[in-house]
VOGU-3710 file (C-alpha; in Angstrom, 3 decimals, decimal comma):
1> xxxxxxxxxx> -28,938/-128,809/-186,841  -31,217/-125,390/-185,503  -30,062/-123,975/-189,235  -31,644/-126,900/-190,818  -34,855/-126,264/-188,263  -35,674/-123,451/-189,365  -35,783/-124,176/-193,231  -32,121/-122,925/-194,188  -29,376/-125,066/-196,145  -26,064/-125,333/-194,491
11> xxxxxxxxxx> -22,847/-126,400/-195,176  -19,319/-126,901/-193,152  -16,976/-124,245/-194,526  -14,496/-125,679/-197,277  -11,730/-123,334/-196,278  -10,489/-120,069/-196,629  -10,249/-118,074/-199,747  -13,671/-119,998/-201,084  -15,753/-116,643/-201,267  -16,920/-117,073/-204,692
21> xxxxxxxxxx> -17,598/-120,555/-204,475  -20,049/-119,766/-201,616  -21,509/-117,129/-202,900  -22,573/-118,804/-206,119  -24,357/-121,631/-203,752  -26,404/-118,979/-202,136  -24,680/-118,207/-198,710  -25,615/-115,460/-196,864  -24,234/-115,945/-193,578  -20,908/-117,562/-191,896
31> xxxxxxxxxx> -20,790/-118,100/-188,497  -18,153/-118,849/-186,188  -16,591/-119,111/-182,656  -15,353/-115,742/-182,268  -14,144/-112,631/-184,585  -10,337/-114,154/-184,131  -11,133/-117,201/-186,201  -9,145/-118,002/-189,302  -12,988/-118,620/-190,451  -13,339/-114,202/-190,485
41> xxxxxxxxxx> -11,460/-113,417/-192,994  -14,413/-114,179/-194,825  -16,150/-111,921/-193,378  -14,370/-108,904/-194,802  -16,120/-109,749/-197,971  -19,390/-107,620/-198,278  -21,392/-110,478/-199,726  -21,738/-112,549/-196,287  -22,935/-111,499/-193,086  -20,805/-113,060/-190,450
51> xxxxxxxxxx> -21,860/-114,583/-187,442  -19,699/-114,668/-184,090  -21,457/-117,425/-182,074  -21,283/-117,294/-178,357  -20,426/-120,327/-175,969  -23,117/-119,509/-173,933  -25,955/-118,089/-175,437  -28,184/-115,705/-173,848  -31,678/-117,631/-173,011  -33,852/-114,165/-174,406
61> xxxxxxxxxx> -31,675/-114,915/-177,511  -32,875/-118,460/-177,478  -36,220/-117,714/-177,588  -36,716/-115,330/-180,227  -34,932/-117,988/-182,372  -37,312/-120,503/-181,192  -40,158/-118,304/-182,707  -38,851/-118,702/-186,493  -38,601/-122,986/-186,100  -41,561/-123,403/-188,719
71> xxxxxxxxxx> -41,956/-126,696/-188,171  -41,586/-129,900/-190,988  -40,020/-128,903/-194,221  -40,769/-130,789/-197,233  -38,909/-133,994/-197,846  -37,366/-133,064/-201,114  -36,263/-129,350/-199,530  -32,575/-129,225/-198,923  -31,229/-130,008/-195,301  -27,464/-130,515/-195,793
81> xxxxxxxxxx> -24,962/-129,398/-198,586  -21,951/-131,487/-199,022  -18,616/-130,382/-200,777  -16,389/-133,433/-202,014  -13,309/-134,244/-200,959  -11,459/-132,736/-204,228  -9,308/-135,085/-205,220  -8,916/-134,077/-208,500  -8,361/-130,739/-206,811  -11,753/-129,238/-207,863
91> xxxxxxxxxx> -14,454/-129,497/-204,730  -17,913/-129,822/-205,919  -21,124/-129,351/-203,705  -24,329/-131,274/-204,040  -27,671/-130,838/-202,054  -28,914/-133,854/-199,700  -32,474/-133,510/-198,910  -34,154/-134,769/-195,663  -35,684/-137,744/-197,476  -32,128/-138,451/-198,969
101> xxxxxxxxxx> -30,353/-138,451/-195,575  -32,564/-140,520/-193,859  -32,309/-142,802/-196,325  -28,545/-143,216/-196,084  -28,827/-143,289/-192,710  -31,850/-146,653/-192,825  -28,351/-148,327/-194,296  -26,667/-148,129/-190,882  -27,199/-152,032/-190,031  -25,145/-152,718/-193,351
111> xxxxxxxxxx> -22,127/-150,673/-191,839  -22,505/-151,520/-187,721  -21,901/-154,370/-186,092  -23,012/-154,389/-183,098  -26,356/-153,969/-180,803  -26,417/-152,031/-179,242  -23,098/-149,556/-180,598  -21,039/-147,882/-178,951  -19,263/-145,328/-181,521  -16,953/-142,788/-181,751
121> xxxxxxxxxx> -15,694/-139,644/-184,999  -12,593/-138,434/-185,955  -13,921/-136,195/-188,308  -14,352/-132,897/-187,635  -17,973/-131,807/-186,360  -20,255/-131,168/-188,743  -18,747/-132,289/-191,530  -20,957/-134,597/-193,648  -19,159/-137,893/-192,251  -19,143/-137,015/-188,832
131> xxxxxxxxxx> -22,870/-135,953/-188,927  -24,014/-139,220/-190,975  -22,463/-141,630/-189,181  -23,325/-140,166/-185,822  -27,099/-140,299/-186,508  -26,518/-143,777/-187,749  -25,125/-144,254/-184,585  -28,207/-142,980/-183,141  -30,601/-144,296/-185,449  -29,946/-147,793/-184,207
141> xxxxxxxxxx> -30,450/-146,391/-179,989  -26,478/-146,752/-180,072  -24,438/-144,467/-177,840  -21,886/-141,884/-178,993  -18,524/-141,382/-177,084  -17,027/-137,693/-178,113  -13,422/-137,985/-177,518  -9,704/-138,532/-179,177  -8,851/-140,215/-176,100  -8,030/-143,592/-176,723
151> xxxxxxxxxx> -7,656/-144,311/-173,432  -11,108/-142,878/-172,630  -12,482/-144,486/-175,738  -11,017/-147,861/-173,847  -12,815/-146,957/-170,418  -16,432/-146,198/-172,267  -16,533/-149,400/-174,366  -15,796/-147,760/-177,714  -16,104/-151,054/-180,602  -15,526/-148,987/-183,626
161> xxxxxxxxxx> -14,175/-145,698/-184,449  -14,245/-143,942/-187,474  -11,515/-141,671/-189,388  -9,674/-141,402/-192,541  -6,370/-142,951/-193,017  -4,952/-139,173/-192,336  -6,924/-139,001/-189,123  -6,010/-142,343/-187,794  -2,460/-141,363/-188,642  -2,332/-138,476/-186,481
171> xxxxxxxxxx> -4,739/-140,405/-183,647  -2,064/-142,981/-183,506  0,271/-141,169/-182,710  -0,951/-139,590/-179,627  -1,730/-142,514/-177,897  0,528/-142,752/-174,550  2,865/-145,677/-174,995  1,544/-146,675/-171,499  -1,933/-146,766/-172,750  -2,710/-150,613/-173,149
181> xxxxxxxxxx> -5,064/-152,670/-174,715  -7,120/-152,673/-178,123  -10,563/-151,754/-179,920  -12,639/-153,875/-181,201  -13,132/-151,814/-184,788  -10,894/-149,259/-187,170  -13,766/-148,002/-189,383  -11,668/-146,033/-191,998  -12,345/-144,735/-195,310  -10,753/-142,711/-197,832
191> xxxxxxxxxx> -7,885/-144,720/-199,421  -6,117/-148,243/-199,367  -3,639/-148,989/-196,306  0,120/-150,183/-196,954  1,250/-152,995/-194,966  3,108/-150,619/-192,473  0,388/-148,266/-191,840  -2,069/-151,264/-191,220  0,420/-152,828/-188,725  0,148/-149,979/-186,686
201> xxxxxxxxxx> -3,722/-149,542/-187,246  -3,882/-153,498/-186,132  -1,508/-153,006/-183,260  -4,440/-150,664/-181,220  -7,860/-152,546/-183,279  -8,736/-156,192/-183,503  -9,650/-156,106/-186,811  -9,777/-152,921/-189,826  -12,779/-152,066/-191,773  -11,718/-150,450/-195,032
211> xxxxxxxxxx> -14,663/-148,542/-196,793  -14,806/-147,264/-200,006  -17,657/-144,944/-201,225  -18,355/-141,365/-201,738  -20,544/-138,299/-200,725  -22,710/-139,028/-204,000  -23,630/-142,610/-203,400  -22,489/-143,143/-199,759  -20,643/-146,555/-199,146  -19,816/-148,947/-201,778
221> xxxxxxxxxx> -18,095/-151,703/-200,916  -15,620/-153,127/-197,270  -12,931/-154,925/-196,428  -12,529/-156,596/-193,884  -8,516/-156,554/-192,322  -7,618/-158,863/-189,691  -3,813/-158,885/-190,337  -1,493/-157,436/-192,486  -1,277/-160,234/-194,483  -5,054/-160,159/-195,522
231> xxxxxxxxxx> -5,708/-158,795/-199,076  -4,386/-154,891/-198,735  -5,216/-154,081/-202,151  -8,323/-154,677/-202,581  -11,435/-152,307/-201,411  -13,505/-155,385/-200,201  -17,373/-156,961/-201,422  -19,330/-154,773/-202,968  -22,003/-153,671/-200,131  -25,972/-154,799/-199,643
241> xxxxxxxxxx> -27,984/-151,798/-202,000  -25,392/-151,012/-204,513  -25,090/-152,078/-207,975  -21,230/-151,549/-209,163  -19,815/-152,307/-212,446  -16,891/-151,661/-214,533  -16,791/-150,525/-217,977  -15,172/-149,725/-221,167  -15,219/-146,237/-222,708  -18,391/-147,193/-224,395
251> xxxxxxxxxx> -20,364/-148,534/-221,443  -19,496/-152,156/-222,177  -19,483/-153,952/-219,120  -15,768/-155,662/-218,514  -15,271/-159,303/-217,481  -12,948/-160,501/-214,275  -9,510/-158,794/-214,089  -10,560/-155,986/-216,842  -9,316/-152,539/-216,180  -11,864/-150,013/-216,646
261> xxxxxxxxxx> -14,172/-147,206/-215,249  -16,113/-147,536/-212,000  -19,619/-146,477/-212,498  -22,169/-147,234/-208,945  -26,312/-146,617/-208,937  -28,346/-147,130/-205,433  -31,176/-145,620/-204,041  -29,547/-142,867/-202,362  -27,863/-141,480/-205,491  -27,625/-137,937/-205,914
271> xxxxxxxxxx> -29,413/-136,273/-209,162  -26,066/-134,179/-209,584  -23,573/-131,421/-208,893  -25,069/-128,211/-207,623  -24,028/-125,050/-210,087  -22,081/-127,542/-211,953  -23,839/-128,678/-215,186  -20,773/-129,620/-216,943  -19,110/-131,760/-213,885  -22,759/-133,302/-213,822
281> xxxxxxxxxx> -22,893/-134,337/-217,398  -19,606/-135,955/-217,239  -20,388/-137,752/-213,718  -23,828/-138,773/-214,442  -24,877/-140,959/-216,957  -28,077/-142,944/-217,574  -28,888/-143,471/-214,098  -25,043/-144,289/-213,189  -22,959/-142,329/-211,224  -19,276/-142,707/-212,614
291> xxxxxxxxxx> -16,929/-141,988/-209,989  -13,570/-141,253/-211,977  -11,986/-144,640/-210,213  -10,494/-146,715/-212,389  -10,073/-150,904/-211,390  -11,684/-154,274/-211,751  -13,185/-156,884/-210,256  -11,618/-160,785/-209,459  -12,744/-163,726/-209,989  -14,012/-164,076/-206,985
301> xxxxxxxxxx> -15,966/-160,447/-206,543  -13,674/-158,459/-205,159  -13,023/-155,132/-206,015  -9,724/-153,209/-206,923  -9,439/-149,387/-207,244  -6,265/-148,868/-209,768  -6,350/-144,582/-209,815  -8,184/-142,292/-211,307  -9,086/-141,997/-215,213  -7,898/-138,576/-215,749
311> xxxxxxxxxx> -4,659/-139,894/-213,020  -2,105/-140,566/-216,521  0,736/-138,447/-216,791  2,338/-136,698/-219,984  6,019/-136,972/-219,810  7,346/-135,264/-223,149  4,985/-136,507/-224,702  4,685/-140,014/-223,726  1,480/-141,333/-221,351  2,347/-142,970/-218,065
321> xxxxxxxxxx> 0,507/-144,960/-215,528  1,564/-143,601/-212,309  0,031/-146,085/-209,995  2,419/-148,871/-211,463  5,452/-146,964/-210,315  3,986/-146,262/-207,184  2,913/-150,134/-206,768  6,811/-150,958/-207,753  8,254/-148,491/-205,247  5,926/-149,303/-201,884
331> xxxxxxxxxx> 6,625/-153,011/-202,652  10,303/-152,200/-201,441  10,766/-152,773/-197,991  12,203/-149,494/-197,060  8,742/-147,424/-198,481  5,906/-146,878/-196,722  4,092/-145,149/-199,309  4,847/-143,153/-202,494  3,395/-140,820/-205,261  4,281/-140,275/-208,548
341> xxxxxxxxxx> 3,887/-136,886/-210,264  5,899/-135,042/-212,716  8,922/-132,793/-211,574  10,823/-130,462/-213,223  14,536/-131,276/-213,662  16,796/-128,429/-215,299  14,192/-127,078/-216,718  12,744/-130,691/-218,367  9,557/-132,530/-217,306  10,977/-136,087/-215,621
351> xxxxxxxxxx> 9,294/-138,253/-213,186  9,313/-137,568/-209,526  8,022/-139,378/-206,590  7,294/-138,460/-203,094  8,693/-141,272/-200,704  7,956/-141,862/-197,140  10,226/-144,500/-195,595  9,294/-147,202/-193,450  10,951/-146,449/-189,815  14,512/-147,239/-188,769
361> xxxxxxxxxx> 15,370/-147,379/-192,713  18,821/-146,506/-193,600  19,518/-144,130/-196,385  21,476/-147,024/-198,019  18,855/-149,274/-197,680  16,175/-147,236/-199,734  18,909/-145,714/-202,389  19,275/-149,374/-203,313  15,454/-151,074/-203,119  14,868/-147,447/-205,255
371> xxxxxxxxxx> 17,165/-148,382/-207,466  16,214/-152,157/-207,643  12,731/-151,352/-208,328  13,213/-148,850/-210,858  15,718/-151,374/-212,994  12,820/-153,626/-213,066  10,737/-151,094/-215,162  11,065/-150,279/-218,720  12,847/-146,508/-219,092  9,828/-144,115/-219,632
381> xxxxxxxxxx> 8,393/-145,513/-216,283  11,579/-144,578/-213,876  11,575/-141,954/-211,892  14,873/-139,443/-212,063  14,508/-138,000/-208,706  12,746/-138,714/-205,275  12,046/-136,505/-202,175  11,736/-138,351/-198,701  8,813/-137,082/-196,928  7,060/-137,764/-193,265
391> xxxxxxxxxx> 3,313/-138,006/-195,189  2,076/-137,976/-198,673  -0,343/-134,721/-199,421  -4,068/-135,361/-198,726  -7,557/-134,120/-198,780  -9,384/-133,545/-196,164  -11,108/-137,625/-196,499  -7,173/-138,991/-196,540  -6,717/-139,414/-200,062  -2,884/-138,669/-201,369
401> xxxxxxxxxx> -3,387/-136,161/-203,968  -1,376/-136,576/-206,940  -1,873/-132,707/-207,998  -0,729/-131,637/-205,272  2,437/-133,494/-205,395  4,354/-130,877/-207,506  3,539/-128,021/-204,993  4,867/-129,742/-202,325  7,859/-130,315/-203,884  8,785/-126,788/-205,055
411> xxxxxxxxxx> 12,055/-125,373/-204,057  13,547/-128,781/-203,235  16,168/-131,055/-204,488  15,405/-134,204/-205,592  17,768/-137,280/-204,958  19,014/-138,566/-207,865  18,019/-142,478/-208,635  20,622/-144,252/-209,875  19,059/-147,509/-211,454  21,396/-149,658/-213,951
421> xxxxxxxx> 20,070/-151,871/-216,921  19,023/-155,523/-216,119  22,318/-157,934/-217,023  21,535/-160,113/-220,216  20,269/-163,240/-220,267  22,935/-165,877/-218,755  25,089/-162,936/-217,310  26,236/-162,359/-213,245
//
């Protein structure tokens, strides 16, 4: 926040091994805890200065900052630089100017509900979701409680905490089995919940708030999850300030239950990509921001997110629809959650999925809902093999990653699916 002070853009480190990413966005500096952070071996490259910040900082220090603060910047200069999430595997970075962020955060009613609030982040600090929502948190005189503690969370009157679906994963399962009680709100964003990971969500909240959205046009639509037998699939109304449609390859906008692109335009829309004209170009168009989602609306309003355009895969030559595979195999009762992607089997491209079985599942049990599901699909949409897994791959928003599926999979054996063809008509 002093960075931003003083005039400079900022950004939270995307990860290692980045350095000509940041360099073409104009860092100079990269600051961290101490020399012994994973965050120096940046600093080995000539073209940053790096920064070891000290816990306690020296109060001389402190003042001959204070002597560069210039005061207001403009409200079109550059405050915060946000990277995507990469789910297509390629971060980009676009610039959010002060009059842009306080105009996401003048959206905070839409998202709260409560007054006064009582929040808490399980994003990691300064990232762009853990700043925005904590000075929406602040923009409506709410109170911020900084802790994973649920326990603690419980004591300070926490009613809604925010994470992605990795995040809550991994918060879940710290919680004490002692530890009683409930809060009032799961804000999460970043992907759709299966029935077994919203179980568990619903057995420590009252009640799940889905979001979808991203960094370009903030939130777009919520659902709301009371219990797992509420709509899962869906991503909810479309929010207050957003105009969503979905379209053919031409623009054409699609009636109820159409399958197409998901293209958003609000007032807090980004112009574009920084350093990226071509990702820009294909992103933005004519005042819409196309978001690479593909899905349709109900009769009824509601919105479904079906994958991502460029999601198909290219199995010897045929096109397949992952997300119908993976909507065949999580519908078994033994799977959690699954991903498609294509594996290589003896040196042939075949489908593959990543499986993570719902506890207490017997290895029986899934071999034969596997099986079940896949004989209920016509032949170039089984899968050959499957790996059992404890979590899918995700970015850093929660998102299973499709691309990097294959990776995660190298140097292990698939099982073998044995499926058998559906018995004619009037045959046991």
């Amino acid at each position: 926040l002093a960075i931003g002070l003083i005039g400079a853009r900022w950004m939270l480190m995307p990860g290692r091994g980045r350095g000509d990413m940041l360099a073409s966005l104009g860092i100079t500096h990269i600051l961290g805890q101490s020399e012994n952070t994973p965050e120096a071996a940046e600093a080995f490259d000539p073209r940053f200065k790096y920064v070891a910040v000290q816990r306690n900082i020296d109060s001389e220090l402190m003042k001959r900052h204070a002597t560069q603060i210039s005061g207001r910047a403009a409200l079109d200069a550059t405050w915060y630089m946000a990277i995507t999430s990469g789910t297509t595997g390629t971060p980009k970075v676009m610039d959010l100017s002060y009059a842009n962020y306080w105009a996401r955060n003048k959206k905070a009613k839409l998202t709260h509900d409560f007054d006064p609030v009582i929040t808490s982040n399980l994003f990691p600090p300064l990232s762009g979701p853990w700043v925005s929502y904590n000075l929406r948190t602040l923009a409506l005189q709410g109170t911020l409680v900084m802790s994973r503690n649920f326990a603690f969370m419980r004591e300070k009157g926490v009613q809604k905490l925010f994470g992605s679906p990795s995040q809550y994963a991994s918060f879940l399962k710290n919680i004490a089995a002692e530890v009683q009680g409930k809060l009032p709100i799961a804000h999460v964003a970043g992907a759709t919940l299966s029935r077994d990971f919203a179980r568990e969500i619903l057995n420590r909240f009252e009640t799940i708030h889905n979001f979808y959205g991203g960094t370009e046009v903030g939130g777009i639509s919520r659902n709301v999850i009371r219990c797992v037998d509420d709509n899962l699939r869906c991503v909810g109304n479309v929010l207050e300030g957003n105009e969503v449609q979905v379209v053919d390859a031409t623009g054409q906008v699609l009636a109820a239950n159409g399958v197409g692109l998901i293209r958003v335009r609000n007032n807090i829309m980004v112009d574009g990509y920084t350093n990226n004209e071509a990702a820009t170009r294909e992103c933005f168009k004519d005042g819409w921001f196309y978001s690479g989602d593909t899905g349709y609306f109900d009769k009824d309003g509601l919105l479904y997110v079906t994958g991502r355009a460029n999601d198909v895969l290219n199995i010897g030559g045929t096109k397949v629809d992952p997300h119908i595979i993976d909507d065949a195999l999580t519908a078994c009762e033994s799977v959690a959650e699954a991903l498609t992607f294509k594996g290589s089997f003896e040196g042939k491209d075949k489908l593959a999925a990543l499986i993570v079985p719902v506890k207490g599942s017997s290895s029986q049990q899934l071999r034969a809902d596997i099986a079940s599901a896949m004989s209920g699909l016509p032949r170039h949409q089984r899968v050959a093999g499957v790996l059992y897994v404890n979590d899918l791959p995700r970015n850093a928003n929660g998102k299973p990653v499709r691309a990097l599926a294959q990776k995660l999979a190298a140097g292990h054996k698939f099982l073998s699916v044995a499926f058998s063809e559906p018995a004619p008509a009037g045959q046991e």
